[in-house]
C-alpha positions in Angstrom: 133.1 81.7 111.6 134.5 84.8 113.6 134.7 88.7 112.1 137.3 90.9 113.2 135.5 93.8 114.3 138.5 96.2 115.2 138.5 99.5 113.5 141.8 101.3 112.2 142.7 104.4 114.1 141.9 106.5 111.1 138.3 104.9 111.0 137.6 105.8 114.7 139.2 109.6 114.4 136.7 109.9 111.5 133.6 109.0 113.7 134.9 111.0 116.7 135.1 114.2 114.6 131.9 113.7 112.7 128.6 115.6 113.8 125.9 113.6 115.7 122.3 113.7 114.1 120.9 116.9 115.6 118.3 117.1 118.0 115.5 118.0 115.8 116.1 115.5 113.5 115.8 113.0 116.2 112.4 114.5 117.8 110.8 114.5 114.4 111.8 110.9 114.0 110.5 110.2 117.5 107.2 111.7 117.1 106.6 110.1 113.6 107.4 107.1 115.1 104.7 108.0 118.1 102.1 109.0 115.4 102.6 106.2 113.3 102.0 103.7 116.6 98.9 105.8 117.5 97.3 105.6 114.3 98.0 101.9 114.1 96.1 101.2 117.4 93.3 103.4 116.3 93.1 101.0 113.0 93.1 97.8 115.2 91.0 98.7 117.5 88.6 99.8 115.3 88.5 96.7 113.4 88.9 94.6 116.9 84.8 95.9 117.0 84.0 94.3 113.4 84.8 90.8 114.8 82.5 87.7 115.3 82.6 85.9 117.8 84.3 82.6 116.4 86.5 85.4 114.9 87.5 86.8 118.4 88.1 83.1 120.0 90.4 82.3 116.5 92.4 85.0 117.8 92.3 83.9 121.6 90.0 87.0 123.0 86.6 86.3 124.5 83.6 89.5 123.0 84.5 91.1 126.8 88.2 91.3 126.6 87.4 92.5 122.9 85.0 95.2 124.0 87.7 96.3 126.8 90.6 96.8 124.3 88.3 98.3 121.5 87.1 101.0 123.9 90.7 101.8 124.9 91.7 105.6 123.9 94.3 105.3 121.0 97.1 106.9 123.1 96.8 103.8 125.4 98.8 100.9 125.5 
């Protein structure tokens, strides 16, 4: 099942002459986005430390490639 996808002329003179999202709008989004993926590693990594052992080797990570992540500064990938 195919969708014709073609827009009328009136449809794309519309979006031509419509404002873009302005530039503030997208930098707040971008650093919400930024702190939102910070505080999520911070989170993980913090509970990454509360794991057992047979916890860490259900998820596939030995206690040294555990300790390695955990101690990982939250702006790090």
């Amino acid at each position: 099942m195919t969708q014709d996808m073609t827009l009328s002329p009136r449809t794309l003179d519309y979006l031509n002459h419509t404002r873009s999202v302005p530039v503030l709008s997208i930098l707040a989004v971008e650093f919400a986005v930024c702190l939102s993926k910070w505080a999520t590693r911070r989170r993980t990594r913090k509970a990454l430390k509360q794991l057992s052992t047979w916890q860490l080797a259900d998820v596939g990570l030995t206690p040294a490639e555990a300790d390695t992540e955990a101690s990982k500064v939250f702006w790090r990938a």
